[in-house]
C-alpha positions as CSV (number, residue, x, y, z in Angstrom):
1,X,0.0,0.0,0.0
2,X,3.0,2.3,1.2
3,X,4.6,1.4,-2.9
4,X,0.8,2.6,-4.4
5,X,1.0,5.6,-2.7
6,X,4.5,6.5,-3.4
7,X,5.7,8.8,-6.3
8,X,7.8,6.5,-7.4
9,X,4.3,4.7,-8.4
10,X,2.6,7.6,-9.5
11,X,5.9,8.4,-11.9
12,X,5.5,5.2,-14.0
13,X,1.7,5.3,-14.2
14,X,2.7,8.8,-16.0
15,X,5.3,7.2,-18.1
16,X,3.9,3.7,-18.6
17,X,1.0,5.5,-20.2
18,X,2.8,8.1,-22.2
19,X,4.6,5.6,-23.5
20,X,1.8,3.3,-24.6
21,X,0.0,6.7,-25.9
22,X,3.2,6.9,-27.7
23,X,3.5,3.4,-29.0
24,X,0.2,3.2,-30.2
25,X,0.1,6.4,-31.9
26,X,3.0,8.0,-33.8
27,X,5.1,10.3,-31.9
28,X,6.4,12.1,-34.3
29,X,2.6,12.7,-35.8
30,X,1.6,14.1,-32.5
31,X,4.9,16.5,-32.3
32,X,4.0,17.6,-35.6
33,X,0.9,18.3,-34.7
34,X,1.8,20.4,-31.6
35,X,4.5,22.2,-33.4
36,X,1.7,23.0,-36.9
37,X,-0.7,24.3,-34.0
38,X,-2.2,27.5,-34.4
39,X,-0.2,30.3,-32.5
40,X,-2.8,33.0,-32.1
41,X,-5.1,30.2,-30.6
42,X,-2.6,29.0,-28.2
43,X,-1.9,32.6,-26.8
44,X,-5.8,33.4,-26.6
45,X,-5.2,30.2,-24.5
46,X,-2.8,31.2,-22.5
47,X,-4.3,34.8,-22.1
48,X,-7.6,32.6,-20.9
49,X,-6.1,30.5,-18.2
50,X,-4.6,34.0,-16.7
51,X,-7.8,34.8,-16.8
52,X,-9.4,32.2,-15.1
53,X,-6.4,32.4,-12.7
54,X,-7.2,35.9,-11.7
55,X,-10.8,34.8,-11.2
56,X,-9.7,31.6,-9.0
57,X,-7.7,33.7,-6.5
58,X,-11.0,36.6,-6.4
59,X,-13.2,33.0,-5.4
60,X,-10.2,31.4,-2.8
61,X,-10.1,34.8,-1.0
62,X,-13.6,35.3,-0.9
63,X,-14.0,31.9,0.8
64,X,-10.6,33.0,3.1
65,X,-12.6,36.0,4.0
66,X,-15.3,34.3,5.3
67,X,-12.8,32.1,7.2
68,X,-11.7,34.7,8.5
69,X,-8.1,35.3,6.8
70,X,-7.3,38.2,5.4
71,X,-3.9,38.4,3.2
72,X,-4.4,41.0,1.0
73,X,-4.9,40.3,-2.7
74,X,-1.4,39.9,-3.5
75,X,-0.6,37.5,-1.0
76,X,-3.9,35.6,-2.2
77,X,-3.1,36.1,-5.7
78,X,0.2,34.5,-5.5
79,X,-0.4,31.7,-3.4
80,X,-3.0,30.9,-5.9
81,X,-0.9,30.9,-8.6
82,X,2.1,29.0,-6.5
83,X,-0.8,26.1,-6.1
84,X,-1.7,26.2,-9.7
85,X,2.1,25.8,-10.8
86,X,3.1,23.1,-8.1
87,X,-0.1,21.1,-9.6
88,X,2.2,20.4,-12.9
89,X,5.2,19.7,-11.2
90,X,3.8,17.4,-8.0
91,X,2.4,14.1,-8.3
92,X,-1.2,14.0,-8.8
93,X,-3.0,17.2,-9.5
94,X,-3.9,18.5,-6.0
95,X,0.1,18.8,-5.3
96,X,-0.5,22.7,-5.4
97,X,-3.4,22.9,-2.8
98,X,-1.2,21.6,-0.5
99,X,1.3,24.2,-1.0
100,X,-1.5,27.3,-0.7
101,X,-2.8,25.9,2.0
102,X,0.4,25.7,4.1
103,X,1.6,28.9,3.0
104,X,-1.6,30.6,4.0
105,X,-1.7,28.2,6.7
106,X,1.9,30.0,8.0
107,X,0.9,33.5,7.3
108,X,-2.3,33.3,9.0
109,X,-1.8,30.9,11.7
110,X,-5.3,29.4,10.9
111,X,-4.3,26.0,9.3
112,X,-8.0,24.4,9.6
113,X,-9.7,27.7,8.3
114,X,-6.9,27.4,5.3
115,X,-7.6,23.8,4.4
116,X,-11.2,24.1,4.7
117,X,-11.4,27.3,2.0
118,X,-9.1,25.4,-0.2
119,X,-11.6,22.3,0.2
120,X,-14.4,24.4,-0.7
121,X,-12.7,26.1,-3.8
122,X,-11.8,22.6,-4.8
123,X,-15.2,21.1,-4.5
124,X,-17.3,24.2,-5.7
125,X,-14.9,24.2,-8.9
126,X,-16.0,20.4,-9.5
127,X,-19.3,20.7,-9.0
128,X,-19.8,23.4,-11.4
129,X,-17.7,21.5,-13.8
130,X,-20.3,18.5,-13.6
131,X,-23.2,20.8,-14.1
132,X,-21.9,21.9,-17.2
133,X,-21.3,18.6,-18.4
134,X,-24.6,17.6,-17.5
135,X,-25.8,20.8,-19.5
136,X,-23.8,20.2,-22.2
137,X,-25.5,16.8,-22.4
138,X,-28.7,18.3,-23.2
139,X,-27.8,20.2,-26.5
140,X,-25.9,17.0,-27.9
141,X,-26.5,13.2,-30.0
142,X,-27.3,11.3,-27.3
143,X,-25.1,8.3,-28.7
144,X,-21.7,9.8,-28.1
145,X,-22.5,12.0,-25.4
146,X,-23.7,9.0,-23.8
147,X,-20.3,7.6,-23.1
148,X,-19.5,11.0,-20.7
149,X,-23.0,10.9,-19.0
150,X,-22.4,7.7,-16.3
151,X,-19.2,8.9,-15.1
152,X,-20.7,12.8,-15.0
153,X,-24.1,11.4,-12.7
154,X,-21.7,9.8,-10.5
155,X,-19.5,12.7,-10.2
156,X,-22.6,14.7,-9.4
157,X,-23.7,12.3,-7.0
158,X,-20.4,12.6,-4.8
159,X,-20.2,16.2,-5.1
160,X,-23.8,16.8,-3.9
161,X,-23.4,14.4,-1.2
162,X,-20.7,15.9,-0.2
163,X,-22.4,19.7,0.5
164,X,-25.4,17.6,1.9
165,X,-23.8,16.3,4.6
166,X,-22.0,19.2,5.4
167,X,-25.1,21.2,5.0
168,X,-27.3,18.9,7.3
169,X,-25.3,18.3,10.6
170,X,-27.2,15.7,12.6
171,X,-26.2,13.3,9.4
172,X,-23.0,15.1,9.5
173,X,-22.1,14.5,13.1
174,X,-23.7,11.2,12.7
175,X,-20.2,10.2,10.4
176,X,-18.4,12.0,12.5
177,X,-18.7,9.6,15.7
178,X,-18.7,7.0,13.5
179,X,-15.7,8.2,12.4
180,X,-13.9,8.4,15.6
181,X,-14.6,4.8,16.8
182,X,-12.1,4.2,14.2
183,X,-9.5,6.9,13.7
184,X,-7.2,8.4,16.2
185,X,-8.5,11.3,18.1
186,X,-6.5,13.5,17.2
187,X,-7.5,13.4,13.3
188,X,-11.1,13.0,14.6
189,X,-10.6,16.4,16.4
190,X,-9.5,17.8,12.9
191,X,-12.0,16.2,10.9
192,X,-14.5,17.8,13.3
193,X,-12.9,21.4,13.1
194,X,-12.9,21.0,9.0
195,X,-16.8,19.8,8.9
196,X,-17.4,22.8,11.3
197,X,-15.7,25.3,9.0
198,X,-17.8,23.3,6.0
199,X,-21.4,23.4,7.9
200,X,-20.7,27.4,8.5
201,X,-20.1,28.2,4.6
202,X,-23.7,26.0,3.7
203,X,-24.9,28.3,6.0
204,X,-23.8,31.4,4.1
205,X,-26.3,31.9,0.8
206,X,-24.5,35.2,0.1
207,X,-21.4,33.7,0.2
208,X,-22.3,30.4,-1.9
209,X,-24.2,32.3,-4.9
210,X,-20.7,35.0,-4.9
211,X,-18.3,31.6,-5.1
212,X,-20.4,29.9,-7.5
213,X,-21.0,33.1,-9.8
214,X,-17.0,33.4,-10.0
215,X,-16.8,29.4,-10.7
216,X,-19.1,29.2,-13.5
217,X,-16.9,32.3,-15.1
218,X,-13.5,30.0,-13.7
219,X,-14.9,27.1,-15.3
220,X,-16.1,28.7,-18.5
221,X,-13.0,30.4,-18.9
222,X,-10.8,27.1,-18.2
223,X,-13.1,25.1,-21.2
224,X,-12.5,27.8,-23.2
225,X,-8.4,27.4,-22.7
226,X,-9.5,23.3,-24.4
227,X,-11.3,24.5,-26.5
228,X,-9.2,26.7,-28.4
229,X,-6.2,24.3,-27.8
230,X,-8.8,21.8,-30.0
231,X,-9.3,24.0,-32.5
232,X,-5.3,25.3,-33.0
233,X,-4.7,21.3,-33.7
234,X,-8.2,21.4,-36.1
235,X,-10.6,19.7,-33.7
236,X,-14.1,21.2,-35.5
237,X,-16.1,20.3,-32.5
238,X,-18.2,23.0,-30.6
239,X,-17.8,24.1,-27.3
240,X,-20.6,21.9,-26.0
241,X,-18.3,18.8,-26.5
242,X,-15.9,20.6,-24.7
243,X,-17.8,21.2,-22.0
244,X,-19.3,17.7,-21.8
245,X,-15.9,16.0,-22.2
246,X,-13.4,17.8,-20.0
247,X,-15.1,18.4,-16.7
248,X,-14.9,14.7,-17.0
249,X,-10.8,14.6,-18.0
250,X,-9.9,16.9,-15.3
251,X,-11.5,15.5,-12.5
252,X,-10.1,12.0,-13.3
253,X,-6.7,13.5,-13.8
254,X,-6.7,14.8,-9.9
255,X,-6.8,11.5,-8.9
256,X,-3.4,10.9,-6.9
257,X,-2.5,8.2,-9.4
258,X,0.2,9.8,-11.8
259,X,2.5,12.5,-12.1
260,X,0.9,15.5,-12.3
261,X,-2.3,13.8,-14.4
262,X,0.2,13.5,-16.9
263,X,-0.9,10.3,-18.7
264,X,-4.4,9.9,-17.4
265,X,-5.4,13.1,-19.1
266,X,-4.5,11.8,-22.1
267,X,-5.8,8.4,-22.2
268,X,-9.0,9.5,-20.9
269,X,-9.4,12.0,-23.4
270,X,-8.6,9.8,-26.2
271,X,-10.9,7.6,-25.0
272,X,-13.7,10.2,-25.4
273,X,-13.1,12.1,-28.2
274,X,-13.0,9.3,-30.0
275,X,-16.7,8.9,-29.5
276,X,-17.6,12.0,-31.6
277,X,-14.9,11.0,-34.3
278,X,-11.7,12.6,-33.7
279,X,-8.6,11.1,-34.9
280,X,-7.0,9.8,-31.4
281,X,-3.6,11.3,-32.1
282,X,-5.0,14.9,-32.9
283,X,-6.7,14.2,-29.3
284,X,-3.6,13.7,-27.6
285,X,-1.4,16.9,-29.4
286,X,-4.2,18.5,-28.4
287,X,-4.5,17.5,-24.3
288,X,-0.8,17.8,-24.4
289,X,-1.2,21.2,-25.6
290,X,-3.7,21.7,-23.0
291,X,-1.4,21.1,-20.6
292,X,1.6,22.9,-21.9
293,X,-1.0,25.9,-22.0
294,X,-1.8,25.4,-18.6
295,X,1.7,25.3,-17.1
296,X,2.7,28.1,-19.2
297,X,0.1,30.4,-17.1
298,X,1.3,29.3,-14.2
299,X,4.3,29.9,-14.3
300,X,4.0,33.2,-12.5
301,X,3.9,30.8,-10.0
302,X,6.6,29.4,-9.6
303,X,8.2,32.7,-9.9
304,X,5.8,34.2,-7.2
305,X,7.0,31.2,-5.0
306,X,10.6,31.7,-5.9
307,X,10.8,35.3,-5.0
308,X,8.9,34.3,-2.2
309,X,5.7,37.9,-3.5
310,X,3.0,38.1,-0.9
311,X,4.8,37.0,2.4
312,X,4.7,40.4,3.7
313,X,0.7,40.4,3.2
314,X,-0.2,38.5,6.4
315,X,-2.6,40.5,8.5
């Protein structure tokens, strides 16, 4: 168990798929691909993802607000963007929300109240994402939309769960205790402070319709960055099977099973797009554009981190 959770194994699910993905479809079609791509495309993509960046750290601080921390919107700005670039770089695609939530967890001295806005972001940003795909559903052939639709309901199922049992405490609590017959106390105790952060926020409908009017513009806005990475490789699909499709590939690629979600992106968009007829090895220039766009944005990240921008915001 210690071995599947290592990143040694999460290293060559990456590279044991890239280099089926590789195998099976002709590198040097996929390169040439990437490198024919449409360049004003890619930088509207790029220019998007900042965007939607910009947007994600206005949502994270209004949730940090309410929590009760207050850095400034430089300090929130570039912890967000340090968690966006560490989520390319660390293994799995949540590596970066552990990094903004122990930076803001050091400049606030509020580690629960940190992890339980980050949480919230996260989930929020899901959930959205599944309501578009379940929109997107609606305005499509049902025979290859069909293939996205199980794995979207479940998605929603979990998700909704989720804010119902934070929203409805007796149920809540009811976990809770059930909880604690079987973990140490001392992660009980934090469990309990998290769900007691959670149960406050489904408690705030101002707050709620503010975060999730910024996450369907986040969410939009990160489509759009597929979308137009799609089309610079020729993908003549609208946005709709955009927005059915990669709500689906991004939540699977946060799975802590690979590198980054290098790997399982791919595959599982391959495995999709092929549904409405795209040629599998355009599908895969264009997810590894996707993420090249991606990383490329964040990079103010790592150069926020690096120089250390925002440390002085803590207040």
């Amino acid at each position: 168990m210690r071995f599947f959770s290592s990143k040694l194994f999460k290293i060559i699910v990456s590279l044991v798929l890239l280099t089926y993905i590789s195998y099976k479809y002709d590198i040097g079609t996929i390169l040439s691909n990437m490198w024919s791509a449409d360049r004003l495309l890619l930088s509207g993509a790029i220019g998007l993802f900042l965007l939607s960046g910009i947007l994600g750290a206005m949502q994270w601080g209004k949730l940090l607000n309410f929590h009760g921390i207050r850095l400034g919107f430089t300090g929130i700005l570039s912890r967000y963007f340090m968690g966006l670039f560490f989520n390319y770089i660390l293994p799995g695609f949540i590596g970066g929300d552990v990094v903004r939530v122990y930076k803001t967890a050091v400049a606030s001295g509020r580690g629960t109240q940190s992890f339980s806005s980050t949480l919230a972001d996260r989930v929020i940003g899901f959930l959205v994402l599944v309501l578009f795909s379940l929109g997107a559903f609606l305005f499509l052939p049902s025979g290859p939309a069909n293939k996205a639709l199980p794995a979207a309901i479940f998605m929603f199922g979990i998700l909704a769960g989720f804010f119902f049992v934070c929203a409805y405490k007796p149920l809540g609590s009811l976990i809770n205790r059930s909880l604690g017959k079987i973990v140490p106390k001392s992660f009980s105790d934090k469990l309990t402070a998290v769900y007691n952060e959670m149960h406050e926020l489904t408690r705030s409908p101002s707050t709620l319709a503010t975060v999730f009017v910024l996450s369907c513009c986040i969410q939009i806005s990160r489509i759009g960055v597929h979308y137009l990475c799609g089309r610079a490789v020729g993908i003549d699909l609208s946005f709709a099977w955009f927005a059915l499709f990669v709500p689906v590939i991004e939540i699977v690629a946060c799975l802590p099973i690979s590198f980054g979600g290098v790997g399982v992106r791919e595959t599982i968009a391959f495995l999709l797009f092929a549904t409405a007829g795209v040629d599998k090895a355009v599908v895969v220039s264009y997810t590894f554009l996707a993420t090249a766009t991606g990383f490329t944005g964040a990079i103010p990240g790592g150069i926020a981190f690096a120089m250390s921008v925002g440390e002085r915001n803590k207040w």
